[in-house]
C-alpha positions in Angstrom: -133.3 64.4 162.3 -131.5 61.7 160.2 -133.1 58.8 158.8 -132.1 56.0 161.1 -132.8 58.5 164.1 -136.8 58.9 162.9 -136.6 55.2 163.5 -135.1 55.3 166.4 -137.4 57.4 167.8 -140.2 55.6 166.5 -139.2 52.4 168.1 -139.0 53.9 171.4 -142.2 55.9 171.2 -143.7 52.3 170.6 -142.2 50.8 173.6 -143.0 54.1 176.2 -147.0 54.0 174.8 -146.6 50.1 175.9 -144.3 50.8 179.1 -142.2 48.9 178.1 -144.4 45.3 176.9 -143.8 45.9 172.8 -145.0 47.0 170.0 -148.7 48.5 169.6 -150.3 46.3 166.9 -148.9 47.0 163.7 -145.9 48.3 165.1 -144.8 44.2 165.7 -142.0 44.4 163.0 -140.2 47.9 164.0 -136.9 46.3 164.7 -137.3 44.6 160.8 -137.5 48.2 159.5 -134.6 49.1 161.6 -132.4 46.5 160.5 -132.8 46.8 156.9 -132.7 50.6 157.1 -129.3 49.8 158.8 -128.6 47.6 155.7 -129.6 49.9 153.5 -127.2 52.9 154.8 -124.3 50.4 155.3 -124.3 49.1 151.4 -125.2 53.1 150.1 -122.1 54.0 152.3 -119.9 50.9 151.5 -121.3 48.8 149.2 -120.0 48.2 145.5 -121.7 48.8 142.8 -122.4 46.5 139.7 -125.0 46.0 137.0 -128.5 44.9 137.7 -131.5 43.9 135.9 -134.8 43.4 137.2 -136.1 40.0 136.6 -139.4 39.5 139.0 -140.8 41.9 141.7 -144.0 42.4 144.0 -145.3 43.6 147.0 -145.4 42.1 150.2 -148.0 44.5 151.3 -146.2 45.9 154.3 -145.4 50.0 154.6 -142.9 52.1 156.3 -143.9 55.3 158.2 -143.1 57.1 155.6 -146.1 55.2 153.1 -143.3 53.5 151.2 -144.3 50.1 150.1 -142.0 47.4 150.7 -140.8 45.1 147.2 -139.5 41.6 147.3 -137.1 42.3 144.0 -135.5 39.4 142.0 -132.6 40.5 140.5 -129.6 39.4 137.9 -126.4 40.9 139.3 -123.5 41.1 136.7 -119.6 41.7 138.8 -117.0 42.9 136.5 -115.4 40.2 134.6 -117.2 38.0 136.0 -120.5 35.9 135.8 -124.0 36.9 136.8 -125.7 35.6 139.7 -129.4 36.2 141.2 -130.2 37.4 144.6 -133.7 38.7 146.4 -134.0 42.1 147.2 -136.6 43.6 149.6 -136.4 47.2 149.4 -139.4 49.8 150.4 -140.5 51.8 147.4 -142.2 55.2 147.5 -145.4 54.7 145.6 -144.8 57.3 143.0 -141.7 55.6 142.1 -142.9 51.8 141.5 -143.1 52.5 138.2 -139.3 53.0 137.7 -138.7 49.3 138.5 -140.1 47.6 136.2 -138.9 43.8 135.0 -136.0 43.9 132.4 -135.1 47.2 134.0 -131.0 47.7 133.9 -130.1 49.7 136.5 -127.2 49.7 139.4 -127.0 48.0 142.9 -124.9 48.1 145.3 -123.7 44.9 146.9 -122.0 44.0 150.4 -118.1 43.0 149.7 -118.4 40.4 151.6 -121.8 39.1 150.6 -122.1 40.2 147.0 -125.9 38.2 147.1 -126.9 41.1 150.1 -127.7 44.2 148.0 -129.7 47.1 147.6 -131.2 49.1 143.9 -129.1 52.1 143.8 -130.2 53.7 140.6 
């Protein structure tokens, strides 16, 4: 079972153990995951990649199913030849990998064509 398929599944498990009246409590912000799990296979898939650098990041305390924490990420992105610009991240983290990201970290992201301030950390 792919990735966006376990949340698939997950959403509608929430709706059948509610018939159908929404999300058990703590479930209220499924569709969220879903969309930026969407996002996140969209800019991995087609996304450009450019330099990074970690300026600030934290936790916003939520999880996914999976026990990753979710990181609100403010990041320099540098586009080739031309001038660096800052855009928010939120991105879940597994907990034994927060400490790869810390600030002043140079690393690669990959940004949406069309909206080079949507973007993901890639590595």
């Amino acid at each position: 079972m792919g990735f966006m398929d376990q949340y698939k599944d997950m959403a509608q498990q929430a709706q059948q153990a509610q018939g159908g009246q929404g999300a058990p409590p703590g479930m209220d912000d499924t569709a969220e995951m879903m969309k930026m799990a969407e996002k996140y296979n969209k800019l991995a898939q087609s996304g450009i990649e450019r330099k990074g650098k970690i300026l600030a990041g934290q936790g916003t305390g939520r999880t996914d199913v999976g026990g990753s924490l979710e990181y609100e990420f403010k990041v320099e992105i540098t586009p080739d030849g031309g001038e660096p610009y800052e855009a928010t991240i939120q991105q879940f983290v597994h907990p034994q990998n927060v400490e790869h990201f810390p600030v002043g970290k140079e690393l690669t992201v990959k940004v949406d064509p069309e909206d080079p301030t949507n973007a993901v950390l890639w590595g």
